[in-house]
Biopython code that builds the backbone (N, CA, C, O; Angstrom):
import numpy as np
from Bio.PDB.StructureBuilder import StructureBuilder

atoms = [
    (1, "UNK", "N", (92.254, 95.265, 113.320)),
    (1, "UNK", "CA", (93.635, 94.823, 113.413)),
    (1, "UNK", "C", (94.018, 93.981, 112.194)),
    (1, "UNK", "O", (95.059, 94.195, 111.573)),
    (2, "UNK", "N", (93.322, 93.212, 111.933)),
    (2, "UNK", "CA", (93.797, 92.216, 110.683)),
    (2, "UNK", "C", (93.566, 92.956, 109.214)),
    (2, "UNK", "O", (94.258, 92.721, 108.224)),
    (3, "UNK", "N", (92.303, 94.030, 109.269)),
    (3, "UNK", "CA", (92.651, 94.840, 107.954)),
    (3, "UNK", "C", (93.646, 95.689, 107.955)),
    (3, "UNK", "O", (94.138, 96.136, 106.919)),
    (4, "UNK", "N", (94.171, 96.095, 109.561)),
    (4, "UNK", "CA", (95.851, 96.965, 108.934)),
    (4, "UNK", "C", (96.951, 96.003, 109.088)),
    (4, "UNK", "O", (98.082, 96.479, 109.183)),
    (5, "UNK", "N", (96.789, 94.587, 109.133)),
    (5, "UNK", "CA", (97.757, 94.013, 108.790)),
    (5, "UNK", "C", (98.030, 93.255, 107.264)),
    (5, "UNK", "O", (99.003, 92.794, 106.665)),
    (6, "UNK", "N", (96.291, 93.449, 106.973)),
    (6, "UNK", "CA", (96.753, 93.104, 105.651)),
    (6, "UNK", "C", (97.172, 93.846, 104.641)),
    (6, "UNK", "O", (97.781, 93.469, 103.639)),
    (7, "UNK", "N", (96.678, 95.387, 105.059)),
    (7, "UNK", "CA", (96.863, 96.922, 104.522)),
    (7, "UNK", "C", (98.846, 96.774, 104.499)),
    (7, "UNK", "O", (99.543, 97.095, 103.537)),
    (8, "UNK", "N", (99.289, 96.290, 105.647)),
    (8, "UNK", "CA", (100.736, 96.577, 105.519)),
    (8, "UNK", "C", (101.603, 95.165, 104.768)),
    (8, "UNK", "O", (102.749, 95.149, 104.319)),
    (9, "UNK", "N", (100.931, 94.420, 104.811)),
    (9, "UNK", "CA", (101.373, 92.929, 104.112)),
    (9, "UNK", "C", (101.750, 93.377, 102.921)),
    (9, "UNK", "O", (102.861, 93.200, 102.423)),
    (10, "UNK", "N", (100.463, 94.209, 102.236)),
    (10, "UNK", "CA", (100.315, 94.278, 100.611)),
    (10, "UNK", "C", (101.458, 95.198, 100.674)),
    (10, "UNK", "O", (102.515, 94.592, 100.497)),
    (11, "UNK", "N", (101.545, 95.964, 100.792)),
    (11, "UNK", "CA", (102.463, 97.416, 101.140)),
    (11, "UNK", "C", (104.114, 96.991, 100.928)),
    (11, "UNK", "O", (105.118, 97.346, 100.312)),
    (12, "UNK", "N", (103.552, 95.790, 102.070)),
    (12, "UNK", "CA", (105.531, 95.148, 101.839)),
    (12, "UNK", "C", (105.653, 94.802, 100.764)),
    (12, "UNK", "O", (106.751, 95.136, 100.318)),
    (13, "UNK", "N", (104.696, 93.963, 99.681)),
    (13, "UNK", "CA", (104.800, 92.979, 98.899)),
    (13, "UNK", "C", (105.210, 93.664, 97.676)),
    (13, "UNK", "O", (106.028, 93.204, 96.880)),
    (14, "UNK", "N", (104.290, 95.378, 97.501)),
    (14, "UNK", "CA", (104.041, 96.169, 96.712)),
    (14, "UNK", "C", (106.216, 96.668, 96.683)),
    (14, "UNK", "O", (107.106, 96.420, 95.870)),
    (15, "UNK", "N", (106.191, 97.328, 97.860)),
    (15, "UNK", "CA", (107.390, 97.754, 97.826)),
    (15, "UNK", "C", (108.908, 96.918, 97.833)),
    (15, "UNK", "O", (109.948, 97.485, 97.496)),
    (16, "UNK", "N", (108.862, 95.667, 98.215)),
    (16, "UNK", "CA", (109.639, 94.568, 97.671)),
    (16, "UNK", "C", (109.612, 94.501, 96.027)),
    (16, "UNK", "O", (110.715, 94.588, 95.486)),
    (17, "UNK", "N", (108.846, 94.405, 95.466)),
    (17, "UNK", "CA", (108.539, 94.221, 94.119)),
    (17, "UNK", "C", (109.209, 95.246, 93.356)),
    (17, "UNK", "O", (109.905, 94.935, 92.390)),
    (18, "UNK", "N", (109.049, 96.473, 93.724)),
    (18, "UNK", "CA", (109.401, 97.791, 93.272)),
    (18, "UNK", "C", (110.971, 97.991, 93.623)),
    (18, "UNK", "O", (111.576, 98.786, 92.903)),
    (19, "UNK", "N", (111.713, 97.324, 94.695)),
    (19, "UNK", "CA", (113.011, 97.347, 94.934)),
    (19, "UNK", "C", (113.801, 96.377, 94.274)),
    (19, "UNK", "O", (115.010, 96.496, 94.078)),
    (20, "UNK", "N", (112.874, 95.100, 93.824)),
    (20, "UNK", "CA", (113.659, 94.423, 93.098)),
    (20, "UNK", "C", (113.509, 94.386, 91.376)),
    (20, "UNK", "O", (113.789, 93.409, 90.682)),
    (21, "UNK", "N", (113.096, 95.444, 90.977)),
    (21, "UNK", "CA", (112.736, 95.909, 89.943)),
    (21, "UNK", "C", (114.197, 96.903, 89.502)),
    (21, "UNK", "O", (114.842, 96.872, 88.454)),
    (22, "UNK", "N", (114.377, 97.653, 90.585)),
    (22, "UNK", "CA", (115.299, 98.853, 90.526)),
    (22, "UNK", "C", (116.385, 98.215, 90.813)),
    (22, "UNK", "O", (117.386, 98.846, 90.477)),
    (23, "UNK", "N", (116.645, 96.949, 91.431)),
    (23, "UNK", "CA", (118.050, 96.362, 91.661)),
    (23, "UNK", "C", (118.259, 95.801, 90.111)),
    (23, "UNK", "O", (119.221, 96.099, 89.403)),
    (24, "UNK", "N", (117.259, 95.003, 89.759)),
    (24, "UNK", "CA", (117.479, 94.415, 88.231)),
    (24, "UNK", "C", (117.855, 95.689, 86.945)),
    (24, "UNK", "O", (118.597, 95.412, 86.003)),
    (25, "UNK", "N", (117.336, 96.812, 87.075)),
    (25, "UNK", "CA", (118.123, 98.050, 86.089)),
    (25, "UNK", "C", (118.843, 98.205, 86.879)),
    (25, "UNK", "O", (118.700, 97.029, 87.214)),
    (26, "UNK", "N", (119.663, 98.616, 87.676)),
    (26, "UNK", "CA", (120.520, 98.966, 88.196)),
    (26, "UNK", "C", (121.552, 98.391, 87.800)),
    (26, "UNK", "O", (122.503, 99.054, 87.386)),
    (27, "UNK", "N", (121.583, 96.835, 87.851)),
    (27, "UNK", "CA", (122.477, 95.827, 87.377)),
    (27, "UNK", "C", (122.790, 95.853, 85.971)),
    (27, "UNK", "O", (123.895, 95.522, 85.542)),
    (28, "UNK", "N", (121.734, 96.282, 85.169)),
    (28, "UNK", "CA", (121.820, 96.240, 83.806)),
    (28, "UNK", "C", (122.788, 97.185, 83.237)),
    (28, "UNK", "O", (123.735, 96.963, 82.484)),
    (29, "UNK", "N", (122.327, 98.379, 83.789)),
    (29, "UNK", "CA", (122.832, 99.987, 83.546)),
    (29, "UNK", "C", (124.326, 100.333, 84.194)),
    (29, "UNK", "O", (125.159, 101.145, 83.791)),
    (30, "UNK", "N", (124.377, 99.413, 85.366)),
    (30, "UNK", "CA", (125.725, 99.795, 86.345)),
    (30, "UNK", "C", (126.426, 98.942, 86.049)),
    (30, "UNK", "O", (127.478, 99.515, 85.762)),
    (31, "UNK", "N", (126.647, 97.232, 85.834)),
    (31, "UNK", "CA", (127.442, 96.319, 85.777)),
    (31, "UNK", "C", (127.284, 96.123, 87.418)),
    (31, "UNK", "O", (128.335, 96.006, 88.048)),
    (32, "UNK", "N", (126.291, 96.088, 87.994)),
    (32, "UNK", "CA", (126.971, 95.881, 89.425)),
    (32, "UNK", "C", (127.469, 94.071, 89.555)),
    (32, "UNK", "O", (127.317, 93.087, 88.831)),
    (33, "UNK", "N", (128.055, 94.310, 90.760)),
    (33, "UNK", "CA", (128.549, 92.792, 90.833)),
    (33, "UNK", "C", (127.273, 91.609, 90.633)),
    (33, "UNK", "O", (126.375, 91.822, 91.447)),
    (34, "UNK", "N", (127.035, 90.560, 89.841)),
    (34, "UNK", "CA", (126.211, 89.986, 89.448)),
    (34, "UNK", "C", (125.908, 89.034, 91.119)),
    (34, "UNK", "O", (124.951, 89.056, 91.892)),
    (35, "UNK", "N", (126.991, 88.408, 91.137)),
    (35, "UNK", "CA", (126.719, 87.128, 92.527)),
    (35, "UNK", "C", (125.881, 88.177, 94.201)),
    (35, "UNK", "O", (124.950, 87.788, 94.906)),
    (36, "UNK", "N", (126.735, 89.582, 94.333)),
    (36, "UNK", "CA", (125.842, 90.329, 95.018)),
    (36, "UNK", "C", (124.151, 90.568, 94.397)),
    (36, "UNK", "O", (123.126, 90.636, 95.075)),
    (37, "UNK", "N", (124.259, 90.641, 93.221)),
    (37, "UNK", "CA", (122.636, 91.205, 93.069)),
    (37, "UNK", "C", (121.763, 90.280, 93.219)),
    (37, "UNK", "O", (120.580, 90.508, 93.473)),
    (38, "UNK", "N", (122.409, 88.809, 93.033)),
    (38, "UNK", "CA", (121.668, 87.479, 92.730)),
    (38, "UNK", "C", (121.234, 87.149, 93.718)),
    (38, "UNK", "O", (120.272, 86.381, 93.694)),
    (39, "UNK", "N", (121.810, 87.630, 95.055)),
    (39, "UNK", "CA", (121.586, 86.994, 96.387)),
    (39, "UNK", "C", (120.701, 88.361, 96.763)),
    (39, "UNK", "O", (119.545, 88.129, 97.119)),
    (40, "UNK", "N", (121.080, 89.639, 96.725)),
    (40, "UNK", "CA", (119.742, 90.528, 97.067)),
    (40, "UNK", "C", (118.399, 90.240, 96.849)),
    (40, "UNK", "O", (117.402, 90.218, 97.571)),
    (41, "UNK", "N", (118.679, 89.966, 95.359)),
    (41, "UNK", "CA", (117.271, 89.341, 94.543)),
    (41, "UNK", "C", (116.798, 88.203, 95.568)),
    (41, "UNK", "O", (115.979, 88.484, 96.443)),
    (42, "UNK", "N", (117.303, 86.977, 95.451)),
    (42, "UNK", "CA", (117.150, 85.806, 96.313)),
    (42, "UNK", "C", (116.430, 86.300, 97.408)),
    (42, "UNK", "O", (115.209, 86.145, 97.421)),
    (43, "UNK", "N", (116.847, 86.717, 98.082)),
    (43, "UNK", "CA", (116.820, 87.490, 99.611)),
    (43, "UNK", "C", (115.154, 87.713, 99.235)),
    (43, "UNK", "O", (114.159, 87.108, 99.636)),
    (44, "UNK", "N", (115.314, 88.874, 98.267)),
    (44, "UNK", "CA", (113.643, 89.762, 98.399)),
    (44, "UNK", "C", (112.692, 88.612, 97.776)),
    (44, "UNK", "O", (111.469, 88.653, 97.911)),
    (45, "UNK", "N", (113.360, 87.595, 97.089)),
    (45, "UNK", "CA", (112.254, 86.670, 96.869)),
    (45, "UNK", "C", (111.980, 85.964, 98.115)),
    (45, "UNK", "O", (110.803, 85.621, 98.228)),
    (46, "UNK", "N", (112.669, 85.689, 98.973)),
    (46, "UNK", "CA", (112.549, 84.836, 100.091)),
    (46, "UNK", "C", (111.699, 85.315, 100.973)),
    (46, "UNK", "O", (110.923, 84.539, 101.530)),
    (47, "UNK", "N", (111.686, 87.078, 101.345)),
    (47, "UNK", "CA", (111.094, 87.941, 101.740)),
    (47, "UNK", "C", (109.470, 87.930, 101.527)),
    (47, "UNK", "O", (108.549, 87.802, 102.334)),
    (48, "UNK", "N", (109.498, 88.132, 99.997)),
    (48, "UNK", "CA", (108.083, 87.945, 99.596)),
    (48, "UNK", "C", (106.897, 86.889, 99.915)),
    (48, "UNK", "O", (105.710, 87.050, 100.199)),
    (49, "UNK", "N", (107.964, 85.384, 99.697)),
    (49, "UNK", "CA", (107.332, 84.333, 99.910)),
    (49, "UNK", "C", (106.544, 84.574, 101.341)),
    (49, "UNK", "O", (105.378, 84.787, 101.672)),
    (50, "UNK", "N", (107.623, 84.447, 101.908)),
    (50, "UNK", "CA", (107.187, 84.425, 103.439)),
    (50, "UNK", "C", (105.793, 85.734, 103.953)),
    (50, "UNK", "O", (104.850, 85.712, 104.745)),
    (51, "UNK", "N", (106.373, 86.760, 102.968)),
    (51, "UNK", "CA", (105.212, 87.838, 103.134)),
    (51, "UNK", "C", (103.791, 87.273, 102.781)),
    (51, "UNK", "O", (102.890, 87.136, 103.609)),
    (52, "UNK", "N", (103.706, 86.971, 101.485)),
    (52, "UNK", "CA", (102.514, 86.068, 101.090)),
    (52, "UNK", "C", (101.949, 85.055, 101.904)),
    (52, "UNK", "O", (100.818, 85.147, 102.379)),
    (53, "UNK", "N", (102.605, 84.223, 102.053)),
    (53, "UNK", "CA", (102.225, 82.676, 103.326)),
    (53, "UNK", "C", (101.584, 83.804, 104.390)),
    (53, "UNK", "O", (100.431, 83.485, 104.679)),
    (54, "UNK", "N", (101.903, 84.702, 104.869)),
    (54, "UNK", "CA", (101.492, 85.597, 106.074)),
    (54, "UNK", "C", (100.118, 86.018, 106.112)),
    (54, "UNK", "O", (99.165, 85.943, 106.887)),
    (55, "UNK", "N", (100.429, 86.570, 104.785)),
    (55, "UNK", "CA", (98.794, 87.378, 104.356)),
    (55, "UNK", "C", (97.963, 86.239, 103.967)),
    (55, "UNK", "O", (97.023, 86.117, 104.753)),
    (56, "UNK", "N", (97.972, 85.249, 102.922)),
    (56, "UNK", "CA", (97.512, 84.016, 103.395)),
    (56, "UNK", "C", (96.444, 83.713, 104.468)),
    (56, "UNK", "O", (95.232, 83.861, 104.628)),
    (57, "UNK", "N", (97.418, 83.258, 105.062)),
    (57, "UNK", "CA", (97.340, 83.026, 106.927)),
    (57, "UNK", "C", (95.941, 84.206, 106.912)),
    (57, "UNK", "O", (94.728, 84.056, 106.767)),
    (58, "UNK", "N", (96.586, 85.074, 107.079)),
    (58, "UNK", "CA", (95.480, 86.165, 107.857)),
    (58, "UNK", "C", (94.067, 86.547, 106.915)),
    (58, "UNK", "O", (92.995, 86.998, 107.319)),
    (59, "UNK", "N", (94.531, 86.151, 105.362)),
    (59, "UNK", "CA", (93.054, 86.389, 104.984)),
    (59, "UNK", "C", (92.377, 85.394, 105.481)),
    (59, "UNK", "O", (91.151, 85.490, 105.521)),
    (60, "UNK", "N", (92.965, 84.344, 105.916)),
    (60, "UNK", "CA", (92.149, 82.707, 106.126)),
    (60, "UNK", "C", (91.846, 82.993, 107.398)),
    (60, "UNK", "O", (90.964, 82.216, 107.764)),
    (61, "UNK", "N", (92.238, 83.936, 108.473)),
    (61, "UNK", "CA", (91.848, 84.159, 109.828)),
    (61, "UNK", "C", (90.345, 84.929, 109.574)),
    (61, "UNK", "O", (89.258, 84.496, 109.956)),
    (62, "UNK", "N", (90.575, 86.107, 108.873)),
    (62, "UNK", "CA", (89.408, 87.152, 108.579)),
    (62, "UNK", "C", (88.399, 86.355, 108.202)),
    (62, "UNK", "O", (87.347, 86.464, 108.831)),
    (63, "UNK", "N", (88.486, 85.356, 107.071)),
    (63, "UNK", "CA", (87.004, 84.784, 106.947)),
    (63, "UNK", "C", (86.803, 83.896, 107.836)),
    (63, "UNK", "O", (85.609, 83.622, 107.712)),
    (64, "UNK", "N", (87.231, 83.272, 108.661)),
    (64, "UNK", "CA", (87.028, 82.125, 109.738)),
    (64, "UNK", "C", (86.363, 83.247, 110.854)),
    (64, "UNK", "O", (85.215, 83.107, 111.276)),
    (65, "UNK", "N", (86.988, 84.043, 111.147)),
    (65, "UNK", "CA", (86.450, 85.399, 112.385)),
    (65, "UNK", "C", (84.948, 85.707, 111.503)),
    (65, "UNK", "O", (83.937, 85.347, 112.105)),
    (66, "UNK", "N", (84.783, 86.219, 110.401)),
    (66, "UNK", "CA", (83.798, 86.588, 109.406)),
    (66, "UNK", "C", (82.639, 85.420, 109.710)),
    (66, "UNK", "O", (81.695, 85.831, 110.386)),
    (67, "UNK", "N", (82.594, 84.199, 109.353)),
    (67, "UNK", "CA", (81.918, 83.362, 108.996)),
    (67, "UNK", "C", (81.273, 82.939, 110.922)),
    (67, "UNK", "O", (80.070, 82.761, 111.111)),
    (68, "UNK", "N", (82.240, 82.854, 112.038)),
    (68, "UNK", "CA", (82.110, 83.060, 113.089)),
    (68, "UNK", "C", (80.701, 84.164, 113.798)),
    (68, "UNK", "O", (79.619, 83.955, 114.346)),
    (69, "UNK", "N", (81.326, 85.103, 113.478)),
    (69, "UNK", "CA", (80.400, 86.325, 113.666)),
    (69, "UNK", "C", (79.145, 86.249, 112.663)),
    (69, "UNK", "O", (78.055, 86.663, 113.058)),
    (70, "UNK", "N", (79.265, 85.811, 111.588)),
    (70, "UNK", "CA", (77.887, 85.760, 111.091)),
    (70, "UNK", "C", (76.798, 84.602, 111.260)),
    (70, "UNK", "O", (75.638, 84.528, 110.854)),
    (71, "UNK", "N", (77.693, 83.610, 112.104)),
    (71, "UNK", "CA", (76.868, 82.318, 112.807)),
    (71, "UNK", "C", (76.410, 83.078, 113.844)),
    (71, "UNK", "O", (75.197, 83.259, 113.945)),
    (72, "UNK", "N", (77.334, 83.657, 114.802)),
    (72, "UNK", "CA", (77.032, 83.786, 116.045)),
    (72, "UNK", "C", (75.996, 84.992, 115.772)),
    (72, "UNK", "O", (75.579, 85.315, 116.884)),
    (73, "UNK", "N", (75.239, 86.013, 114.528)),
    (73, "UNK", "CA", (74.721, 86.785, 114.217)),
    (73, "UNK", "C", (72.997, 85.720, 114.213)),
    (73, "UNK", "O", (71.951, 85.695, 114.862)),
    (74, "UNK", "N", (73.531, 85.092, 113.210)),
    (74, "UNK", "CA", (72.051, 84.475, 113.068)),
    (74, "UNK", "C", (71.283, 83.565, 113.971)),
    (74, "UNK", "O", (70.090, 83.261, 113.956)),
    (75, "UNK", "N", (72.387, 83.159, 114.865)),
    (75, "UNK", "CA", (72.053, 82.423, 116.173)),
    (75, "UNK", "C", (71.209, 83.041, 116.887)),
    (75, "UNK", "O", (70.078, 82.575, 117.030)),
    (76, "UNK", "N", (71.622, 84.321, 117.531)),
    (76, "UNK", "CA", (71.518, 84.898, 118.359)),
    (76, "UNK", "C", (69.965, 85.586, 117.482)),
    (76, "UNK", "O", (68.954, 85.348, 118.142)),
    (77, "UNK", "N", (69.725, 86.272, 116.305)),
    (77, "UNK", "CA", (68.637, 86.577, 115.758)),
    (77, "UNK", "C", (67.472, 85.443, 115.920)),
    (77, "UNK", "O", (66.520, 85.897, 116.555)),
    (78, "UNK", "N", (67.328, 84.317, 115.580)),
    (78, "UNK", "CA", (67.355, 83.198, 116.277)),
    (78, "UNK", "C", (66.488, 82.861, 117.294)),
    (78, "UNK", "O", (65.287, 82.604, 117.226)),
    (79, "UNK", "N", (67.433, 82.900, 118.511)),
    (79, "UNK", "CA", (67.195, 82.988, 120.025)),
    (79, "UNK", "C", (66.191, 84.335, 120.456)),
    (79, "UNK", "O", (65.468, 84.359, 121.452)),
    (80, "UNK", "N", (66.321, 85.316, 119.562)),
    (80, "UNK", "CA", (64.894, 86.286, 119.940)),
    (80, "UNK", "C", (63.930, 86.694, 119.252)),
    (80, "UNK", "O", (63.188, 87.656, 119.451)),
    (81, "UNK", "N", (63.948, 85.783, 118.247)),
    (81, "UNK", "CA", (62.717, 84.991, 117.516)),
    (81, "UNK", "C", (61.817, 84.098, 117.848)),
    (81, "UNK", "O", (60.847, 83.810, 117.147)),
    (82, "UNK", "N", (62.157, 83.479, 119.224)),
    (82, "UNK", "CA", (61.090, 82.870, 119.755)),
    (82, "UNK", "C", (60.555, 83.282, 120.825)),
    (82, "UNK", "O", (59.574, 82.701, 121.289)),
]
sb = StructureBuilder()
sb.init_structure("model")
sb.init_model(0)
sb.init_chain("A")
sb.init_seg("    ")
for serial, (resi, resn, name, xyz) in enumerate(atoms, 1):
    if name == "N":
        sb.init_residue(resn, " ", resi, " ")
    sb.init_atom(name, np.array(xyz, "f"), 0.0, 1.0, " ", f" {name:<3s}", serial, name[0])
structure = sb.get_structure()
């Protein structure tokens, strides 16, 4: 579960990046309205942030679960060692 959430984290982060890439030529090439693009932009940065803090979060879950399971591994190896 947490590697397809980090599988889709990156995914957002990847494809945010790539939309605000194409809004910035777009603007260049079209004249689009500047105060609209500024706040799209804004927006997908705000987007991102929050995407990041997320994945964050969850890589810091995976090694805490990780480091968990490999206590509770050597414990238990351990316990039928004696």
């Amino acid at each position: 579960m947490n590697k397809e959430l980090f599988e889709l984290m990156t995914k957002i982060l990847d494809e945010v990046g790539k939309l605000k890439s194409y809004i910035k030529e777009r603007k260049q090439d079209k004249g689009i309205d500047l105060q609209a693009t500024e706040r799209i932009i804004n927006r997908l940065d705000n987007i991102v942030e929050e995407a990041d803090k997320e994945l964050i979060d969850t890589l810091i879950r995976i090694e805490k679960n990780f480091d968990f399971e490999k206590t509770k591994s050597t414990l238990m190896s351990k316990k039928t060692d004696k």
